[in-house]
N, C-alpha and C positions, 0 to 999 in steps of 0.2 A: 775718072769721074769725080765730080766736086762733090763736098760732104757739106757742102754752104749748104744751108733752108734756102726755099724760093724765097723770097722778097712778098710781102703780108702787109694786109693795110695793116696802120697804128689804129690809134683810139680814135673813130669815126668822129666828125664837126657833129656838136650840137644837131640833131636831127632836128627838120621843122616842128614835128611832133613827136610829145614823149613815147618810147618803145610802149609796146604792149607786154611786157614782163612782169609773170607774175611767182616765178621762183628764179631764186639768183644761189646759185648752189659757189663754193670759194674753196679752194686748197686751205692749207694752212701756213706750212712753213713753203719760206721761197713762195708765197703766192699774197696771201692776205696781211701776215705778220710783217712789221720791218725789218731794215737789218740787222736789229739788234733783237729780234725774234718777240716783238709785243707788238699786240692789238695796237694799232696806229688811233689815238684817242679822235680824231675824226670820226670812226664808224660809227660811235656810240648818238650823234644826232643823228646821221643818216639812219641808222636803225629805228628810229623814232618816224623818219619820214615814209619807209622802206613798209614801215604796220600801219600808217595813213594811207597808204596806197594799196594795203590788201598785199603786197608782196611778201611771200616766205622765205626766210631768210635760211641758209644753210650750210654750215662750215662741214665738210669733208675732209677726213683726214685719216694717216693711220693711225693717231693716238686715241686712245681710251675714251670712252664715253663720259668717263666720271670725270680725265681730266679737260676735255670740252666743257663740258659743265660748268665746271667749276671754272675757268677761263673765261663763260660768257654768263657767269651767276647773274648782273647786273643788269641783262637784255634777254634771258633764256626764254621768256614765255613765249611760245608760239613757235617759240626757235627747234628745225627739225636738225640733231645733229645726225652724220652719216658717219660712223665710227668706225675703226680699227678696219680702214679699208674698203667699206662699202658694208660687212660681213652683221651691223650689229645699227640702225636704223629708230632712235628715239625720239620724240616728240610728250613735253611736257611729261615726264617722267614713263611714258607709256611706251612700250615696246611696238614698234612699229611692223621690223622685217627682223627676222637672222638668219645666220647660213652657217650652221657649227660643222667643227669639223672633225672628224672621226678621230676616237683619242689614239688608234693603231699609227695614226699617221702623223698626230701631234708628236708622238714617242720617239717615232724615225727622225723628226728634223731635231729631237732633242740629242739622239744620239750622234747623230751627223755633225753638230757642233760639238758635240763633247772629241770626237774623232779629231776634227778641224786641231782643237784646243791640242791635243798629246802630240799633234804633228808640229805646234809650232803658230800655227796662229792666234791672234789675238781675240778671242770670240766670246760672245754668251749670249744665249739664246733668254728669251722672254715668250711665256705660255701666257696666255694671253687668255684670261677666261669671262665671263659675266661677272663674275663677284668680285673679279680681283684679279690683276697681273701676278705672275708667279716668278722667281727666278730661283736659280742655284749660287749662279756667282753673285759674291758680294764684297769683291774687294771698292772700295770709292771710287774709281776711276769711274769702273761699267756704272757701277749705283747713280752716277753725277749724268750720267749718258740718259739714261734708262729714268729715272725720275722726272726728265724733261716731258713725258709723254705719259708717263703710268702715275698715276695721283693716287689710285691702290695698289698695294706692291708687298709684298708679300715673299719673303727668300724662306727656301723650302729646303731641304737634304737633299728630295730626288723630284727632281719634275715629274718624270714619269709616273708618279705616286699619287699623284694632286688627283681631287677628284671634285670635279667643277663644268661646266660647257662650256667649250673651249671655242671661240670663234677666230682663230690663227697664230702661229707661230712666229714672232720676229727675230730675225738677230744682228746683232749687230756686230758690225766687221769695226775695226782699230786702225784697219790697211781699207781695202778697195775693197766694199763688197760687190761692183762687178768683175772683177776678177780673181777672188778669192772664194766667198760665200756662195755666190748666185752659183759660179760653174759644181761645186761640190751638191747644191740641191737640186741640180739640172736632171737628174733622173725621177724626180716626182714632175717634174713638167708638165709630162705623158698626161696626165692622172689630174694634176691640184696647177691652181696660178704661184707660181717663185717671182715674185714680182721685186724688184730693186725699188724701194720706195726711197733713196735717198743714197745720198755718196757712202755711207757706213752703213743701209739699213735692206735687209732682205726681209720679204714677207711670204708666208705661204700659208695658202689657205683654199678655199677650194675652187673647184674649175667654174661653178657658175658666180662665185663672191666678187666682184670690183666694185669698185665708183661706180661704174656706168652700170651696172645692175641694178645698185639702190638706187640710182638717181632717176631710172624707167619706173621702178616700184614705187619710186613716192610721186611720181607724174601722175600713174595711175589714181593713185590714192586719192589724189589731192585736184583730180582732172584737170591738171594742167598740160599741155602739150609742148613739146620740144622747140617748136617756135614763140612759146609763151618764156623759154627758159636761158638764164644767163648763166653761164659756166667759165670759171677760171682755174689753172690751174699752171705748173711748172716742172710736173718732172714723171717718172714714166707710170708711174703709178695713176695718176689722172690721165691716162687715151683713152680710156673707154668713153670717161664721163664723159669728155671732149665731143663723143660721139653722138651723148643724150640730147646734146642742144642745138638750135640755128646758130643761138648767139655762142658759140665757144670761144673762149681766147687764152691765146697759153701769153705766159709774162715774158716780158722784152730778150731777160735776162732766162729763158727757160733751157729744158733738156732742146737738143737740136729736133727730137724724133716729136717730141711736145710741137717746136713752133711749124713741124711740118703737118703734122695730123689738127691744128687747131683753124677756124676760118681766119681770125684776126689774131694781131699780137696787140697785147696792152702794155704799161709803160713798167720797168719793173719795182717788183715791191720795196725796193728803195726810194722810190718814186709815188708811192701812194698809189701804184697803177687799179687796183682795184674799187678803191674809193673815187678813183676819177673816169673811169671807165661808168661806172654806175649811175655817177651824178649828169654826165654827160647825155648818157643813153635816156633817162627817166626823168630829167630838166629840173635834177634839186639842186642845191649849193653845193658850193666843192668844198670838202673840209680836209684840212691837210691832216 
C-alpha cells in the first residue's frame, strides 16, 4: 500500500469574490514562520488589512503565551493567541479558555523523562505553567532549545515541587521524539493527548486540550462558524484544528498525516504559503 498523500488542490485562483472569512487561525513553526523561523515581514500590513475586514487573526501554537506575545507585541490587539497547544486561549490580556492539568500526572511525565535521562537518552522535560515555564535541566544545549518557545522560564531543583497551574508537559527529545519519547509516554494515551508536536517535541496534556478544541471554543465565542474560518497548519499537533474549519490547509511541505486530514495544501512556509493563501482567498495584496 502507498504511504504518498492523495493528490490536493494547491492554493485556489483568485476567487471571483472575496471568501467570507472571518477567523484565519495559523500554526507557527513549519506553518506561518520562515525557514529561518521569523514572522515573514509581509504579515504585518496584511494584518492591518485582515482588522479592516473585521477578520480575527490567530497564531496557534505549542509555545507559551507570553512568548506569542511578545513575538506579535507590534500587531497583538485583538489578536486571540491559542497557546501551549490549544490548553491556554488569550485575547487582549484576558483569559479566554484553559484546560490544566492535574499536577499527579504533570509529576509522572516528569519522571518518565527523568527515567528516559539515567537510561541514556537525551531528554528534559519543561512544566509548563501560567506564570512561568519551569525546567530542571539547565545545561545550554536544552536552555538554547527550550528558550526558543518559553520567554518565562524559570530552572527549578525539582519540577515536581513547583506550585503553579499547569496547562502541559513538553519534552524534548535530542534523537527522535517519535521514536524515543512519544513510545515511553504511550501509557498515558489511555487517559491524556501524547501528542508529537515536532521532530524533537512531545506534548501532553489532557484528553479534551488540542487546537481543535480552542479553535471550536473561540468559534463559539466569537460566533463565528467553521465555514467562516481559515486554518493552516503542518505537523500532527494541528489535526484536530484541521478539523474546525471548511477552509483548512496543511503546507506543501507538511507531516504526510497533515496533508491527508487537510481539504487543500498551501505552498510551503518557505514559500510565504500562508500569506498568499490569505491574500488570494480575501482579494488583498500579496506581500512577500
Amino acid at each position: 500500500m502507498s504511504l504518498t498523500p492523495p493528490a490536493l488542490p494547491t492554493v485556489p485562483e483568485r476567487p471571483e469574490r472575496p471568501a467570507d472569512i472571518r477567523l484565519v487561525v495559523t500554526d507557527m513553526d513549519g506553518t506561518l514562520l520562515d525557514g529561518g523561523g521569523a514572522i515573514p515581514e509581509g504579515l504585518w500590513p496584511l494584518l492591518d488589512r485582515l482588522r479592516e475586514r473585521g477578520v480575527v487573526f490567530s497564531p496557534a501554537s505549542g509555545r507559551q503565551y507570553a512568548t506569542l506575545a511578545r513575538q506579535f507585541a507590534r500587531a497583538a490587539d485583538g489578536m486571540v493567541f491559542v497557546a501551549e497547544n490549544g490548553t491556554y486561549v488569550v485575547r487582549d490580556g484576558v483569559e479566554l479558555s484553559s484546560d490544566p492539568l492535574d499536577t499527579a500526572v504533570a509529576a509522572r511525565v516528569v519522571r518518565t523523562a527523568r527515567r528516559l535521562t539515567a537510561r541514556g537518552a537525551d531528554v528534559g522535560a519543561v512544566l509548563c505553567g501560567k506564570r512561568s515555564a519551569y525546567v530542571e535541566r539547565t545545561d545550554e544545549a536544552f536552555l538554547a532549545e527550550v528558550r526558543r518557545y518559553y520567554a518565562l522560564l524559570r530552572p527549578v531543583e525539582d519540577l515536581t515541587a513547583v506550585e503553579d497551574e499547569f496547562l502541559k508537559v513538553a519534552v524534548h527529545d535530542f534523537g527522535s521524539a517519535e521514536r524515543v519519547t512519544a513510545p515511553a509516554l504511550e501509557p498515558l494515551a489511555a487517559t491524556h493527548q501524547v501528542v508529537v508536536s515536532g521532530a524533537h517535541w512531545v506534548d501532553v496534556l489532557n484528553a479534551t486540550a488540542d487546537k481543535g478544541a480552542a479553535v471550536r471554543g473561540l468559534q463559539r465565542e466569537l460566533g463565528i462558524t467553521p465555514a467562516q474560518t481559515l486554518v493552516f497548519g503542518d505537523y500532527l499537533n494541528d489535526l484536530e484544528m484541521l478539523d474546525a474549519a471548511e477552509w483548512s490547509f496543511a503546507m506543501a511541505n507538511g507531516h504526510p498525516d497533515v496533508l491527508r486530514r487537510a481539504r487543500h495544501t498551501a505552498p510551503a512556509n518557505t514559500d510565504h504559503g500562508v500569506l498568499r493563501t490569505i491574500a488570494r482567498l480575501l482579494h488583498l495584496p500579496e506581500h512577500a
